[in-house]
MIDOSE-1310 file (N, C-alpha, C; in nm, 2 decimals, decimal comma, always signed):
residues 274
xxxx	+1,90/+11,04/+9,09/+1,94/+10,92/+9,16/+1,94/+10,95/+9,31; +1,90/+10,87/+9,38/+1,91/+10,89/+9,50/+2,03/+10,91/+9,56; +2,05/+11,01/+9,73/+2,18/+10,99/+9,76/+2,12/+10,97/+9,95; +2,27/+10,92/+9,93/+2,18/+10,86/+10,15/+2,34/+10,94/+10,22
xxxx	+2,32/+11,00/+10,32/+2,44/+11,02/+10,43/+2,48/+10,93/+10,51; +2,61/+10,85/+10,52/+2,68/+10,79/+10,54/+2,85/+10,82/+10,56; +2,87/+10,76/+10,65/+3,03/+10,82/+10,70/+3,07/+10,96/+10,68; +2,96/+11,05/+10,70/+3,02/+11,19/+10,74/+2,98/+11,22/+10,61
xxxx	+2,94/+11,20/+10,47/+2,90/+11,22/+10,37/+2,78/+11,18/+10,28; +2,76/+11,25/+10,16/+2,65/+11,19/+10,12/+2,71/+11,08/+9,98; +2,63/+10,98/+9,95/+2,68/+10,88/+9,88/+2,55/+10,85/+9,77; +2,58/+10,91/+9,62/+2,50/+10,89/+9,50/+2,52/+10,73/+9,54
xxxx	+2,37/+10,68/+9,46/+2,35/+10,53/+9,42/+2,25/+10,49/+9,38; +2,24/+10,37/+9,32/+2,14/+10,34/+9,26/+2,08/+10,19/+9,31; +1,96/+10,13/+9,29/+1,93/+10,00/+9,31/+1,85/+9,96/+9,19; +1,93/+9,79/+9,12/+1,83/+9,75/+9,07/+1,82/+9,58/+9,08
xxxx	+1,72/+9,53/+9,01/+1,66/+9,44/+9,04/+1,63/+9,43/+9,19; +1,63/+9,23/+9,24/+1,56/+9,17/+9,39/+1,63/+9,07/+9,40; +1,69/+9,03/+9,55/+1,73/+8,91/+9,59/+1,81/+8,94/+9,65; +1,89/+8,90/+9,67/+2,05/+8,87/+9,77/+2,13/+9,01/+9,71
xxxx	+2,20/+9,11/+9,81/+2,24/+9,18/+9,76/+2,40/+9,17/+9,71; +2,42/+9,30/+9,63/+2,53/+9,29/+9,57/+2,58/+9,42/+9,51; +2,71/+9,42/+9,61/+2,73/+9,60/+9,61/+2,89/+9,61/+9,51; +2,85/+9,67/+9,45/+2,93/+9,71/+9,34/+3,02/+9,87/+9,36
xxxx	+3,18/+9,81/+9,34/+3,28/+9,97/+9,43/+3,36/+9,96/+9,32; +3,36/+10,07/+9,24/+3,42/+10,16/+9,09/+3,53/+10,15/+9,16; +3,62/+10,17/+9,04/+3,76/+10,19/+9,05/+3,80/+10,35/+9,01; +3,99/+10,39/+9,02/+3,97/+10,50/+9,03/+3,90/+10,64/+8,90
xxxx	+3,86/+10,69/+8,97/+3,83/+10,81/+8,87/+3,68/+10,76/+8,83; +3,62/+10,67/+8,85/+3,51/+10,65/+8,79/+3,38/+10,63/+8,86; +3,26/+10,69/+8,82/+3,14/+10,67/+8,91/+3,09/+10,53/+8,88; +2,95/+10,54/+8,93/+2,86/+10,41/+8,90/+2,87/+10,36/+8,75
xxxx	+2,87/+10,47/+8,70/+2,87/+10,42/+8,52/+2,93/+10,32/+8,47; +3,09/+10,31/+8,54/+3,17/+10,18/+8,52/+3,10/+10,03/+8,49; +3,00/+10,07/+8,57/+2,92/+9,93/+8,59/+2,82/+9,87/+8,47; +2,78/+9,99/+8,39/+2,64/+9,99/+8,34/+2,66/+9,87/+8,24
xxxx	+2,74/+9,81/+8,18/+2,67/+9,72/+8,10/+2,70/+9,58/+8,19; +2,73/+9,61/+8,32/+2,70/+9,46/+8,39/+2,54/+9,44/+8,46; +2,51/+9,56/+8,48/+2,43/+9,58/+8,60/+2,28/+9,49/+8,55; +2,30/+9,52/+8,39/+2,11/+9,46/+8,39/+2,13/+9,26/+8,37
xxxx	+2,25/+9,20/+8,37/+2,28/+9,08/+8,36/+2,25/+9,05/+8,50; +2,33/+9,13/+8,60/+2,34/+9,07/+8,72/+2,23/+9,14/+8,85; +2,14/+9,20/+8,77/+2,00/+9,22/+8,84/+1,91/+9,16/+8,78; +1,93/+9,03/+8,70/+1,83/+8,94/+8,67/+1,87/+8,84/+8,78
xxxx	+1,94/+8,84/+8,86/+1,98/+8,73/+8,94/+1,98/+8,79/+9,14; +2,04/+8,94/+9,13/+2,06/+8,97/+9,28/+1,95/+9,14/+9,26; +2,00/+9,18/+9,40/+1,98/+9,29/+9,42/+2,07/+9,40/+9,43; +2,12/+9,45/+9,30/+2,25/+9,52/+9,23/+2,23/+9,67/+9,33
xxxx	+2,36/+9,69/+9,38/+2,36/+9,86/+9,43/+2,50/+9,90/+9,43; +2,52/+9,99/+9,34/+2,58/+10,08/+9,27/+2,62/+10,22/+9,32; +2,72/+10,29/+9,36/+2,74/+10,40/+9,37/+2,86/+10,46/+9,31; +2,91/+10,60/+9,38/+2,97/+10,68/+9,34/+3,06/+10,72/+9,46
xxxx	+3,20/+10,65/+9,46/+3,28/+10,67/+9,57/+3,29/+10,83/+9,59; +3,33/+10,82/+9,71/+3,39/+11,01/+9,74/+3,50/+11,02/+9,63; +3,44/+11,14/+9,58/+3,56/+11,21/+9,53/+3,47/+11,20/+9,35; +3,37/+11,16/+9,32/+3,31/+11,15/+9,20/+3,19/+11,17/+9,18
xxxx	+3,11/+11,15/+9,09/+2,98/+11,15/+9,05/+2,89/+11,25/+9,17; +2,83/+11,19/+9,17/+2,69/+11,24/+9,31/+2,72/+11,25/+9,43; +2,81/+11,18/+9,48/+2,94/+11,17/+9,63/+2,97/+11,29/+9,64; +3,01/+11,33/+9,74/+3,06/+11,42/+9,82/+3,20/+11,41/+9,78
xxxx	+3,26/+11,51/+9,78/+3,40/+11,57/+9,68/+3,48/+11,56/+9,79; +3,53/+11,55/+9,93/+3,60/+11,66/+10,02/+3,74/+11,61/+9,99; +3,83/+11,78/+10,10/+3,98/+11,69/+10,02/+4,03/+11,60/+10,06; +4,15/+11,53/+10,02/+4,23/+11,44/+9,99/+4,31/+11,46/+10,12
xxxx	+4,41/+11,35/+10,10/+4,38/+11,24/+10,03/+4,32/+11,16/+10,09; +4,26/+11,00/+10,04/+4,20/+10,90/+10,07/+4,25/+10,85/+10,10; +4,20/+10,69/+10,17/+4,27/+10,59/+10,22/+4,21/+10,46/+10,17; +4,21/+10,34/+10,09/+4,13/+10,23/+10,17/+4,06/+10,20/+10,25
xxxx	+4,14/+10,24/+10,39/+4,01/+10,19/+10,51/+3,88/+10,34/+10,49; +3,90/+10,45/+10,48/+3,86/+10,56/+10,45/+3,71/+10,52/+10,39; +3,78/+10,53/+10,26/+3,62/+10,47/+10,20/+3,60/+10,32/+10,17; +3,66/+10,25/+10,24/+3,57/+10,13/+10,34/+3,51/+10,14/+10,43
xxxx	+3,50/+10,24/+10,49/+3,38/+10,30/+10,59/+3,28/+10,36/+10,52; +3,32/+10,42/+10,43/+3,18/+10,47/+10,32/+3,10/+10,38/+10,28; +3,13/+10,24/+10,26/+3,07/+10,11/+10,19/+3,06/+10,12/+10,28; +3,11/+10,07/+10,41/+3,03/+10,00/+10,52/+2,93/+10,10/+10,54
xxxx	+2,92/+10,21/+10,61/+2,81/+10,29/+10,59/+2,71/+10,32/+10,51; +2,71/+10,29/+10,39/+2,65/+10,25/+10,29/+2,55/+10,16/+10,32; +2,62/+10,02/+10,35/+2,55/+9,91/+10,36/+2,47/+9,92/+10,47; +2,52/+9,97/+10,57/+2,44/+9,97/+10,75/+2,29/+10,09/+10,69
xxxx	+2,31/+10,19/+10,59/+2,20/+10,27/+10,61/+2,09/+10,19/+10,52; +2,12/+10,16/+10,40/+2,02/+10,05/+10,34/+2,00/+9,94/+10,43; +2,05/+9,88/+10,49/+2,03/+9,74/+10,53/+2,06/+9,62/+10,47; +2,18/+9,65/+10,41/+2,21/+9,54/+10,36/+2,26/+9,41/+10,37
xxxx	+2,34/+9,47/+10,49/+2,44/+9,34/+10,53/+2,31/+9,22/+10,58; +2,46/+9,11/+10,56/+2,59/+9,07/+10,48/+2,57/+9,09/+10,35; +2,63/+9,13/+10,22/+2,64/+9,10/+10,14/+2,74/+9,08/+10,07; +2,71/+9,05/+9,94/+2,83/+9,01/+9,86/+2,89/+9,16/+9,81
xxxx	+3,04/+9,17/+9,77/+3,10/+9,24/+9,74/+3,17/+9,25/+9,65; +3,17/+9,33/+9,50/+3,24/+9,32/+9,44/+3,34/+9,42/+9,41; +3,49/+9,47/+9,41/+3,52/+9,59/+9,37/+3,62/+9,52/+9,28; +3,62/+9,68/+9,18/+3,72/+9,69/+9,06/+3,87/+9,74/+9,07
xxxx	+3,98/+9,73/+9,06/+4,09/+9,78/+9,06/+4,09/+9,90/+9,19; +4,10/+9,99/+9,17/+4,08/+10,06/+9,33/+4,02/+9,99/+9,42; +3,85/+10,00/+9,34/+3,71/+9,92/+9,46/+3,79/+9,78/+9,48; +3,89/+9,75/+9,46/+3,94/+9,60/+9,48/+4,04/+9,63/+9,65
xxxx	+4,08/+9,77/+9,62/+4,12/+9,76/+9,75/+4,05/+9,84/+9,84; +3,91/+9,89/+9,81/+3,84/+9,90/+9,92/+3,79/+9,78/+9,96; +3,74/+9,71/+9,88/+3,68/+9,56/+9,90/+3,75/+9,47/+10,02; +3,91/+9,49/+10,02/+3,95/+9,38/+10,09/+3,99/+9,46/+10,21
xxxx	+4,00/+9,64/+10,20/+4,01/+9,76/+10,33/+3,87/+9,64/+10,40; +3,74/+9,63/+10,36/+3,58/+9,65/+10,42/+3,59/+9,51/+10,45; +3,64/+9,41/+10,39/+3,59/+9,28/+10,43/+3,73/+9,23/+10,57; +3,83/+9,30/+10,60/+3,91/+9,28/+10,67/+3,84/+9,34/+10,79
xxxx	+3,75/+9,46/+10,79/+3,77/+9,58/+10,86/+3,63/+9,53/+10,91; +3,54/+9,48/+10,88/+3,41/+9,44/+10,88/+3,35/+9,31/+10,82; +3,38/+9,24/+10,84/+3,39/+9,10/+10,79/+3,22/+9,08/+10,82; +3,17/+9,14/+10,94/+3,02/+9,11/+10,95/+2,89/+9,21/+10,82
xxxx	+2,96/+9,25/+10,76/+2,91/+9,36/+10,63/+2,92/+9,25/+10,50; +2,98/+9,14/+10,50/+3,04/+9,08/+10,39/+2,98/+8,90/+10,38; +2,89/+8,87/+10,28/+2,92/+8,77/+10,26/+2,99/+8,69/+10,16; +2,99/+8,75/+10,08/+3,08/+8,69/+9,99/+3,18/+8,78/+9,90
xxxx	+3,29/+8,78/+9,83/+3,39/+8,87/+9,77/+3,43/+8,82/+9,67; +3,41/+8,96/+9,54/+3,46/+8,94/+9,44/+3,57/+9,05/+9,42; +3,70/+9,00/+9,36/+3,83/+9,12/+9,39/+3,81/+9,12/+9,28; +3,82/+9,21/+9,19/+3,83/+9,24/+9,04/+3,99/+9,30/+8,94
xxxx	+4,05/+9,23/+8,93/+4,18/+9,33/+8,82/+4,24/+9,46/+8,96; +4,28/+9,35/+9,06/+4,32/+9,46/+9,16/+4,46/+9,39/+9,22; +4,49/+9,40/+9,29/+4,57/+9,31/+9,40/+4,59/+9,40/+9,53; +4,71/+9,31/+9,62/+4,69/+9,31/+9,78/+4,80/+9,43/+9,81
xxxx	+4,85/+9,54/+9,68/+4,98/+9,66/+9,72/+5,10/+9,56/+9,75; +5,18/+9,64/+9,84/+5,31/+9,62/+9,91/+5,42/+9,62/+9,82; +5,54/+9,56/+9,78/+5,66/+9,55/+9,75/+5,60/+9,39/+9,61; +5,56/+9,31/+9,66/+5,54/+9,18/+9,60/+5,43/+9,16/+9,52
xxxx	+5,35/+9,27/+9,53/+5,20/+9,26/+9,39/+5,31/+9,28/+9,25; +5,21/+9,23/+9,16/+5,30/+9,24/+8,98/+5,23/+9,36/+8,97; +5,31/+9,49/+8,91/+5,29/+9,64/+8,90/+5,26/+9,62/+8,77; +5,20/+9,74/+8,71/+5,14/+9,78/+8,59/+5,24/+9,75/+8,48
xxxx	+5,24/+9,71/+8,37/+5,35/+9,68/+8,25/+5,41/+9,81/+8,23; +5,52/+9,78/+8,23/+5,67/+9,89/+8,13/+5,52/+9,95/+8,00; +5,47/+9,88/+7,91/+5,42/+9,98/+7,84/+5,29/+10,06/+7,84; +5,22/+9,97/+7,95/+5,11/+10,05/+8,00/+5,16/+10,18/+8,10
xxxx	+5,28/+10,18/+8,14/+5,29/+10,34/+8,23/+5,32/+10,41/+8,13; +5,41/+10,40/+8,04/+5,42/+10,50/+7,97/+5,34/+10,56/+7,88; +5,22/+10,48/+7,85/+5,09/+10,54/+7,75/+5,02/+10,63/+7,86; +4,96/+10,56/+8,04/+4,95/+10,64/+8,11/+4,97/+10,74/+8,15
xxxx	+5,09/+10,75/+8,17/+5,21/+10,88/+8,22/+5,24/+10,99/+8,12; +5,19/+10,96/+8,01/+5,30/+11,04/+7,86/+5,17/+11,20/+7,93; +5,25/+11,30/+7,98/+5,16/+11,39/+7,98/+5,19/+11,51/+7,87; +5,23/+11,43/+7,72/+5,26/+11,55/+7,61/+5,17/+11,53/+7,52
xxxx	+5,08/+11,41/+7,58/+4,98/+11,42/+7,46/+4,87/+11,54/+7,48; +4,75/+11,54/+7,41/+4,59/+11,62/+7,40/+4,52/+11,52/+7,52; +4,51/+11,57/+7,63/+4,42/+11,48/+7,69/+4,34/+11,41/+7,67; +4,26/+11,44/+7,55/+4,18/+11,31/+7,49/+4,23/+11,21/+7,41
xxxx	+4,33/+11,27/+7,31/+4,43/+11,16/+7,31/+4,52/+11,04/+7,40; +4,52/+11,12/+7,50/+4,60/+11,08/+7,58/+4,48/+10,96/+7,65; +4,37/+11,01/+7,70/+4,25/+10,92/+7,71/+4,22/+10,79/+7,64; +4,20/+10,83/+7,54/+4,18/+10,72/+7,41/+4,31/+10,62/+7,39
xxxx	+4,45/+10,67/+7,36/+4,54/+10,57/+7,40/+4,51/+10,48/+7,51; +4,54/+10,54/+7,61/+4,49/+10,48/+7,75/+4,37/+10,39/+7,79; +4,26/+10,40/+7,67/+4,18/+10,26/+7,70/+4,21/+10,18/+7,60; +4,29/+10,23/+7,49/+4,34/+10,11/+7,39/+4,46/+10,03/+7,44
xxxx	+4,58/+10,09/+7,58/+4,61/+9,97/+7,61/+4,58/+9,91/+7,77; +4,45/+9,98/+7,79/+4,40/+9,91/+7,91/+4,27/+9,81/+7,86; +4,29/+9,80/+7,75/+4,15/+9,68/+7,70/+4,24/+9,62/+7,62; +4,21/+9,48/+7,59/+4,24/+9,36/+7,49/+4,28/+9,44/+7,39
xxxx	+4,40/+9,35/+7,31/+4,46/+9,41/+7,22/+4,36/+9,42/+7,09; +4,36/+9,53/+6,98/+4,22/+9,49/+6,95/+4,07/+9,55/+6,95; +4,08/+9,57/+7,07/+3,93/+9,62/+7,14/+3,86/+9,76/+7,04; +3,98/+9,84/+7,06/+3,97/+9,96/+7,05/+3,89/+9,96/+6,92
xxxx	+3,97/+9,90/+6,82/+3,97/+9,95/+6,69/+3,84/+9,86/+6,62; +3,79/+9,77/+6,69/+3,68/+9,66/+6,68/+3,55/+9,71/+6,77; +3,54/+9,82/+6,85/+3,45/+9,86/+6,92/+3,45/+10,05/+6,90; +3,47/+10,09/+6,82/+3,45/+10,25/+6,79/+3,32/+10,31/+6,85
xxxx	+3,24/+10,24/+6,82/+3,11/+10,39/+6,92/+3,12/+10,34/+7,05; +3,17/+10,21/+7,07/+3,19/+10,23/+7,23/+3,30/+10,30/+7,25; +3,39/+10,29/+7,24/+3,49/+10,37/+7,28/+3,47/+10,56/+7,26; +3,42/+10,52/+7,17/+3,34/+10,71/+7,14/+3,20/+10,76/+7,23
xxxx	+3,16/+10,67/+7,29/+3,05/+10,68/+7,41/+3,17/+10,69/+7,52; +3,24/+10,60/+7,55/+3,35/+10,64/+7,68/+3,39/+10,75/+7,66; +3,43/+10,83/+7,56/+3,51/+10,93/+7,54/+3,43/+11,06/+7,59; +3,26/+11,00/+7,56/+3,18/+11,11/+7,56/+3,17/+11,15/+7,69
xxxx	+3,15/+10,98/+7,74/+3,15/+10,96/+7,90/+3,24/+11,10/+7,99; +3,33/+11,04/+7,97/+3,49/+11,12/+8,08/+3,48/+11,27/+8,00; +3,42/+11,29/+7,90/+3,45/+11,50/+7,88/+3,26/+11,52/+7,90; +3,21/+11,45/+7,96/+3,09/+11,53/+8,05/+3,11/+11,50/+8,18
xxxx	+3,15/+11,41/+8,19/+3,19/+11,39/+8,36/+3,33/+11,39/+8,35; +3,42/+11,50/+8,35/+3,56/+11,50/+8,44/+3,55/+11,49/+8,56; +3,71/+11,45/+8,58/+3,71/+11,44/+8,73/+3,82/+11,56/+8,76; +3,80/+11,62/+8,87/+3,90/+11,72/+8,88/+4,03/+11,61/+8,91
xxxx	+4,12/+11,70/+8,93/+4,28/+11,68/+8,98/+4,31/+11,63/+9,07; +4,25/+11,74/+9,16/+4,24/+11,70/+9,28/+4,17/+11,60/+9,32; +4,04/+11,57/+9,30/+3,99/+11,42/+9,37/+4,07/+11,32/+9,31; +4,10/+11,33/+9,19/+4,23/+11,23/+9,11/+4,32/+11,17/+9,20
xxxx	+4,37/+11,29/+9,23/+4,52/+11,28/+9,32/+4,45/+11,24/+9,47; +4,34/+11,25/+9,53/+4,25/+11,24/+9,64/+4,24/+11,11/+9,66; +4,21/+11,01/+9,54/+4,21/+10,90/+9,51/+4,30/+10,78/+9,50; +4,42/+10,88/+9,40/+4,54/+10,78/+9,36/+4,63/+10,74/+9,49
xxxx	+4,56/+10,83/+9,56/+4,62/+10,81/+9,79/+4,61/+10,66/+9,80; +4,46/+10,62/+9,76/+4,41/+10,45/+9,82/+4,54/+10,42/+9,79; +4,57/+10,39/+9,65/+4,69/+10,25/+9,58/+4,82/+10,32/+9,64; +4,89/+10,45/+9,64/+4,96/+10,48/+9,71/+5,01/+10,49/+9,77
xxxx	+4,92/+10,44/+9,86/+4,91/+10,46/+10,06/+4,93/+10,28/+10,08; +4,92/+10,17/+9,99/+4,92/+10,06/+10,04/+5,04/+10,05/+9,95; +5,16/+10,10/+9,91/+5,26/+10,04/+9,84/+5,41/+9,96/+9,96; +5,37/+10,01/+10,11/+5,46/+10,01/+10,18/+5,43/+9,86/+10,27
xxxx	+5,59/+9,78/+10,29/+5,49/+9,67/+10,33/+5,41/+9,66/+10,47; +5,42/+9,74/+10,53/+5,31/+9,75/+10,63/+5,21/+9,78/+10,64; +5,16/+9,82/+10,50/+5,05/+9,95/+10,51/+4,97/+9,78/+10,40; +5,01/+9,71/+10,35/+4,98/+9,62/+10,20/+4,91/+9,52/+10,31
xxxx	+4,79/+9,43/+10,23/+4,72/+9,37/+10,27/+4,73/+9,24/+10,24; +4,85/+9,23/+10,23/+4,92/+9,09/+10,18/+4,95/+9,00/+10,27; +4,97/+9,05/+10,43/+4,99/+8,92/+10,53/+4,86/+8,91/+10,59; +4,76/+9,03/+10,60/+4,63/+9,01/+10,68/+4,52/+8,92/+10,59
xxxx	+4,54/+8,93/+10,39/+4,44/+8,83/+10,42/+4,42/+8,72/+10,39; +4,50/+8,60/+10,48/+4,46/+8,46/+10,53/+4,35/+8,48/+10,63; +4,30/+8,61/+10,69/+4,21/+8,61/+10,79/+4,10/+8,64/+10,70; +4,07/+8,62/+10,61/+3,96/+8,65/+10,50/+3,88/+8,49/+10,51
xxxx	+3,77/+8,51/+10,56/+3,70/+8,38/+10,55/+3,59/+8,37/+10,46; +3,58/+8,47/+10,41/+3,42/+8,47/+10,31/+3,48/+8,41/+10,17; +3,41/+8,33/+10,10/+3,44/+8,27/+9,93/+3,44/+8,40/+9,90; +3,57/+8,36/+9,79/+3,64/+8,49/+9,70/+3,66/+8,48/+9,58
xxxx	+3,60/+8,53/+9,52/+3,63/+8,53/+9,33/+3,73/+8,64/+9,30; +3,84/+8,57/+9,24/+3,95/+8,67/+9,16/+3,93/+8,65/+9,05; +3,89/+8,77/+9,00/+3,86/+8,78/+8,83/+3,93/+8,89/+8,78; +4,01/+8,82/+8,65/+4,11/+8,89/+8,61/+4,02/+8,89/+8,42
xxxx	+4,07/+8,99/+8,37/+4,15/+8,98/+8,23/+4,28/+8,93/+8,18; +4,25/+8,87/+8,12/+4,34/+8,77/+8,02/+4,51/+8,87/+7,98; +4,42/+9,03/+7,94/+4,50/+9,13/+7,85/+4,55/+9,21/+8,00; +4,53/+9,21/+8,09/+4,51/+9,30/+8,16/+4,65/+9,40/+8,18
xxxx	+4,70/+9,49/+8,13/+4,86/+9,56/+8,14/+4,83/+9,64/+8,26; +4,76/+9,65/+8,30/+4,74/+9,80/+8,43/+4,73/+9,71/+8,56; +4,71/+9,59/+8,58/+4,71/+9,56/+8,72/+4,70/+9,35/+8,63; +4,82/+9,35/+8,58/+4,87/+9,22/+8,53/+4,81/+9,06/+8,60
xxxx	+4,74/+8,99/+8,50/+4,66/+8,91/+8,59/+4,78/+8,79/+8,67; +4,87/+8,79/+8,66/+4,98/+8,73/+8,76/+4,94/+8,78/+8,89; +4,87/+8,89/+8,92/+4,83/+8,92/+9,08/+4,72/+8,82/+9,10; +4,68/+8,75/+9,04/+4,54/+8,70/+9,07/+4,57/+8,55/+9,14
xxxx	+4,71/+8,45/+9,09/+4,74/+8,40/+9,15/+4,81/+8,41/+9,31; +4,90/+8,52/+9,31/+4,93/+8,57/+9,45/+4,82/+8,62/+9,57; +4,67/+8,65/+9,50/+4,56/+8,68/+9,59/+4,56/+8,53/+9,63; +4,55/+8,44/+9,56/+4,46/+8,31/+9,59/+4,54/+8,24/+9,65
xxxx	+4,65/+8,24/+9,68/+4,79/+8,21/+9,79/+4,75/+8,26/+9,89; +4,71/+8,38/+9,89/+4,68/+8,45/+10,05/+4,55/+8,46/+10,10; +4,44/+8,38/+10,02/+4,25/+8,40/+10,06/+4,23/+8,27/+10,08; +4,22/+8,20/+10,17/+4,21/+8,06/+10,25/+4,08/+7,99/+10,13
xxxx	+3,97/+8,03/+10,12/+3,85/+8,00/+10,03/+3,82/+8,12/+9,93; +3,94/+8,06/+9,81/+3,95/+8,15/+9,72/+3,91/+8,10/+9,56; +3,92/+8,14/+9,44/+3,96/+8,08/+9,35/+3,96/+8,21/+9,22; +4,05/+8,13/+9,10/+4,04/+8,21/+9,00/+4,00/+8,24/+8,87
xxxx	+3,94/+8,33/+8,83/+3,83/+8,29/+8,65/+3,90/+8,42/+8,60; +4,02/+8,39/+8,47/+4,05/+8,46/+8,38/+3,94/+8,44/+8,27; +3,93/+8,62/+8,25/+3,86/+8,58/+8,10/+3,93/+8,63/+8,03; +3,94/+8,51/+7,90/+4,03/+8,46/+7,83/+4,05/+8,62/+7,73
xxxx	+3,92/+8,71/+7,67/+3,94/+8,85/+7,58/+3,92/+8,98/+7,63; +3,97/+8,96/+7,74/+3,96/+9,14/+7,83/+4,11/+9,14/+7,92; +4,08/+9,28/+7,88/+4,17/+9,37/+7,95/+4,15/+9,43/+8,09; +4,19/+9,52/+8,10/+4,17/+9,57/+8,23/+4,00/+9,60/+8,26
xxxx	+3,96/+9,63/+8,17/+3,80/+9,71/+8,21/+3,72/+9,62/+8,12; +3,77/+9,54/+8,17/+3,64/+9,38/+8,14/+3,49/+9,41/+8,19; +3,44/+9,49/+8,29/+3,34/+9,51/+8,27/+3,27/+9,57/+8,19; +3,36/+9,67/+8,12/+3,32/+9,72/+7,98/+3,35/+9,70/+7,89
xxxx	+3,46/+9,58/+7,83/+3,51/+9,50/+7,71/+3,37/+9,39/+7,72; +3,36/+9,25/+7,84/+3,34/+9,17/+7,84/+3,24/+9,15/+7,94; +3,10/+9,25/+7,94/+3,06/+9,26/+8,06/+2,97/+9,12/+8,08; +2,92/+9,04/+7,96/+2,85/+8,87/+7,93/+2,90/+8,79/+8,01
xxxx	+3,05/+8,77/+8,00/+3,11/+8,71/+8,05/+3,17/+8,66/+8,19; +3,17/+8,84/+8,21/+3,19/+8,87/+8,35/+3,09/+8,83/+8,45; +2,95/+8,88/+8,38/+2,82/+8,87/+8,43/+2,79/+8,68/+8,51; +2,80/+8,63/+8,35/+2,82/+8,45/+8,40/+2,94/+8,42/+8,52
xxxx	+3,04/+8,44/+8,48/+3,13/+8,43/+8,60/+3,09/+8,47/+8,76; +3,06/+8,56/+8,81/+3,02/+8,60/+8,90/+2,84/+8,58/+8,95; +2,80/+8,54/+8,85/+2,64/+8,47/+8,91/+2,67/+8,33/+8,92; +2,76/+8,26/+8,84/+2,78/+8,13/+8,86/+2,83/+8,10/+9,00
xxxx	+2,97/+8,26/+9,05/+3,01/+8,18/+9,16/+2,93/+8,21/+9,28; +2,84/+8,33/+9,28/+2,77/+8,34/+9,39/+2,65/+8,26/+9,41; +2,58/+8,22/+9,30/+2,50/+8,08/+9,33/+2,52/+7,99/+9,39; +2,69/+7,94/+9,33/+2,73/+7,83/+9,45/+2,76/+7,89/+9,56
xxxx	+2,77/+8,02/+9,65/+2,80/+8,07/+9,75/+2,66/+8,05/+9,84; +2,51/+8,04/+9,72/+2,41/+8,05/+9,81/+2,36/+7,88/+9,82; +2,44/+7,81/+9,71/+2,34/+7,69/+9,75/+2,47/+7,62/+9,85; +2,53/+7,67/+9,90/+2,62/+7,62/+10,01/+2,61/+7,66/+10,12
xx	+2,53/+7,77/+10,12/+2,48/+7,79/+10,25/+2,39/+7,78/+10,31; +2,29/+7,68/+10,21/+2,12/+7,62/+10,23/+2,15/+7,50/+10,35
């Protein structure tokens, strides 16, 4: 895969399909892969580009910790070295708060935003469920146990036990690609660094002018879709598409769904701007 130098580092990525671009930012601990069963739906319609934040895959490792704005300069750099801008933006749960670091920080990089199963930090986001931390947190299990719990209650209730070779491909996924500790903890900086209300992105964005898709899971225990109404109180041209059988990692429970949702709203983003 190709990799380009940007913001002081180099940044794996990938491009597919043609048309109007659309830059795709993983959430924590995860490379491009996160993406793969959205990517061939929504490069029948744009021009999908994909990477591997610092701290993962093909990216450049350096230490910790991270910030939001941090690697919202990586995306922005990203985008200035391909030539992308403006485009549309989608990030996932972390990539949700680099998305709104990059479009605050560089609004001219951005035409349109999709926030994914994320919210705005501070004191007043809805935090992860009482029983999603504890399946998270239990560090007495076998790490791969402890793995495999952890995507049975971060996907639809269900999922797990109805989807076996995927979940046994994920499994395969994360024990050929670990992530060290340290980029872990390098990472877990972004969400941790915006928990304070000064540092949270909850009064700045009414200054968000680009059309904004909040798309949640229905199941979602790790970043509860009750945030998705509190985004769309604070994004002046916002709106919101639960889907109705996903969990947190709807792009990998529900990627059809997701796929429709997000070409539908960016269509109307382009025939509005004819």
């Amino acid at each position: 895969m190709p990799v380009i130098q940007a913001n002081g580092i180099e940044i794996g990525y990938e491009i597919h399909g043609s048309g109007q671009p659309l830059v795709l930012i993983a959430g924590i601990g995860y490379d491009r892969w996160m993406w793969r069963r959205m990517i061939p739906g929504l490069a029948a319609h744009f021009r999908v580009i994909a990477f591997d934040n610092r701290g993962v895959g093909e990216s450049s490792r350096p230490p910790g910790p991270y910030s939001a704005e941090m690697m919202a300069s990586d995306t922005a750099g990203l985008i200035e070295a391909l030539d992308l801008g403006p485009a549309a933006v989608m990030g996932h749960s972390m990539g949700g708060f680099i998305a709104q670091a990059l479009v605050l920080s560089r609004p001219d990089l951005v035409r349109a935003l999709v926030l994914s199963a994320t919210n705005f930090g501070g004191p007043r986001h809805v935090p992860v469920t009482p029983a999603a931390l504890q399946v998270l947190t239990d560090l007495s299990l076998d790490p791969v146990e402890r793995f495999r719990r952890g995507l049975a209650v971060s996907c639809a209730p269900g999922f797990a036990e109805a989807n076996p070779d995927l979940i046994e491909e994920w499994v395969a996924y994360r024990l050929n690609n670990p992530i060290h500790p340290d980029h872990y903890q390098a990472q877990l900086a972004v969400g941790l660094g915006l928990l304070d209300e000064e540092a949270c992105f909850e009064k700045r964005l009414p200054q968000v002018r680009q059309p904004t898709l909040i798309l949640f899971g229905a199941h979602d225990q790790v970043v509860p879709p009750a945030n998705a109404g509190l985004l769309q109180r604070q994004i002046p041209n916002s709106q919101v598409h639960i889907l109705p059988d996903a969990g947190h990692f709807f792009p990998i429970e529900a990627p059809g769904a997701a796929v429709e949702a997000v070409v539908r709203f960016l269509q109307r983003v382009e025939s509005s701007s004819l």
